[in-house]
C-alpha positions as a Python dict, from the first residue, in 0.01 Angstrom:
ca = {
    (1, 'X'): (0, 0, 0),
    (2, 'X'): (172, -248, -214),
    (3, 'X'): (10, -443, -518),
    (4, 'X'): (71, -843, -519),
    (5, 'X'): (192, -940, -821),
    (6, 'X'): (227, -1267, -952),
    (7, 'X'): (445, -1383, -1242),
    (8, 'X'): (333, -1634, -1476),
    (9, 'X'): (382, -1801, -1830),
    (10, 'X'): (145, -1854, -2033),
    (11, 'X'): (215, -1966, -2406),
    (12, 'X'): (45, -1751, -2690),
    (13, 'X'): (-22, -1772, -3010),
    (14, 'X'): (158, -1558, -3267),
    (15, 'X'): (-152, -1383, -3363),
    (16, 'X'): (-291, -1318, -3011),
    (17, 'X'): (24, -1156, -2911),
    (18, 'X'): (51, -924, -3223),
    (19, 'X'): (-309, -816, -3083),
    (20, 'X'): (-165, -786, -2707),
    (21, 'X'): (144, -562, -2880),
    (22, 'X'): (-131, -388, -3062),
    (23, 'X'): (-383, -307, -2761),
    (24, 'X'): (-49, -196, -2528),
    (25, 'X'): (41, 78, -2774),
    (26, 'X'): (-326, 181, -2857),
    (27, 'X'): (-373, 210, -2466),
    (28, 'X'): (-22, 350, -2427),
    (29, 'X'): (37, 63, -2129),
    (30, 'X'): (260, -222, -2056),
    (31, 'X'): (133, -576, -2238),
    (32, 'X'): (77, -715, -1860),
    (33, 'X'): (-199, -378, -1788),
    (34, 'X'): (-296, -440, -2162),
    (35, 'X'): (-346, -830, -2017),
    (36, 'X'): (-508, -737, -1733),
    (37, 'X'): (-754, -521, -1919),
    (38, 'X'): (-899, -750, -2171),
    (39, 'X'): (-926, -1013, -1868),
    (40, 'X'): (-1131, -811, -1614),
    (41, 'X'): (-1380, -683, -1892),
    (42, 'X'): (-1419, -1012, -2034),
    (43, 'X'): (-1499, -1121, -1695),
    (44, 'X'): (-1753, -919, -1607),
    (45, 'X'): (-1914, -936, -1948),
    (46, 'X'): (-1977, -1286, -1936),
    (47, 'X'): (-2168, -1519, -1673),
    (48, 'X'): (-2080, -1868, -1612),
    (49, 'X'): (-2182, -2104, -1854),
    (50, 'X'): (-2238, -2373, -1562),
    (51, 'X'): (-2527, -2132, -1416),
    (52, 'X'): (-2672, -2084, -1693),
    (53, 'X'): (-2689, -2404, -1773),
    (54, 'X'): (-2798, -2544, -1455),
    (55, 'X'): (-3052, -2234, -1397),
    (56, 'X'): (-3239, -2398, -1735),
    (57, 'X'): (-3214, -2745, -1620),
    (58, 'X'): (-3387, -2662, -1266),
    (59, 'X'): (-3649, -2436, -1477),
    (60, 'X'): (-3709, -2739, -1720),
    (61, 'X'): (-3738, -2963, -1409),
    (62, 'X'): (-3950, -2725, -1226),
    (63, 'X'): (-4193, -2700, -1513),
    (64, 'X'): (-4215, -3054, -1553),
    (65, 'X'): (-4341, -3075, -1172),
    (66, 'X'): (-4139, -3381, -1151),
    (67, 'X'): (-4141, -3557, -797),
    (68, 'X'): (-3865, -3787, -614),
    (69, 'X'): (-4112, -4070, -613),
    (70, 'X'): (-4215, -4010, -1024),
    (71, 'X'): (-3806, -3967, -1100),
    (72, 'X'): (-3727, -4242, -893),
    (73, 'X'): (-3975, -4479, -1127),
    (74, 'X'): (-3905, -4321, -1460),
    (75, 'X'): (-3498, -4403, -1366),
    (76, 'X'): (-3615, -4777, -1285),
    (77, 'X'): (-3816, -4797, -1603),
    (78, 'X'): (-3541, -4657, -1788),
    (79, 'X'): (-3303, -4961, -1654),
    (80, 'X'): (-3563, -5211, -1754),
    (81, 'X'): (-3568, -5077, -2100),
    (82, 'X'): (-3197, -5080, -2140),
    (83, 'X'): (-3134, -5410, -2001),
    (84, 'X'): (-3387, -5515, -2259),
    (85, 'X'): (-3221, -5332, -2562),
    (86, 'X'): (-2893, -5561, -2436),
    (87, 'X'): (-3046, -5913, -2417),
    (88, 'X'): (-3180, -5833, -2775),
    (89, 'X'): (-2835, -5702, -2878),
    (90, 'X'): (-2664, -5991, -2775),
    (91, 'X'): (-2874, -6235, -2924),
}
């Protein structure tokens, strides 16, 4: 079975590829394995920011026990208190 391999270019800083030339030679590998190595463990070592993130928000909301109805008249409450903060503004 063949492997798929797709070429790319990616531009790297001078430091970052003196640590790619370092972690080839310590692994004994080519700098594309060396690439592909330090990319599949940092992807499994870190979760997406986005869940995490949105995992908190639904816990907040969740806590909060807020309903449509109760969201729906704090956002309308909020609009009357920002179109207030403007007339003052412009005055």
């Amino acid at each position: 079975m063949a492997n798929t391999t797709v070429k790319s270019t990616y531009a790297l800083d001078v430091e970052t590829v003196r640590q790619l030339d370092a972690m080839a030679r310590r692994w004994n590998v080519s700098k594309s394995e060396a690439l592909r190595r330090a990319i599949r463990t940092a992807a499994k070592q870190q979760k997406p920011a986005t869940n995490e993130a949105l995992n908190a928000l639904n816990r907040l909301q969740d806590t909060l026990a807020l309903t449509d109805g109760a969201a729906t008249k704090w956002e309308k409450s909020l609009k009357r208190q920002r179109r207030a903060s403007a007339r003052r503004l412009e005055r």
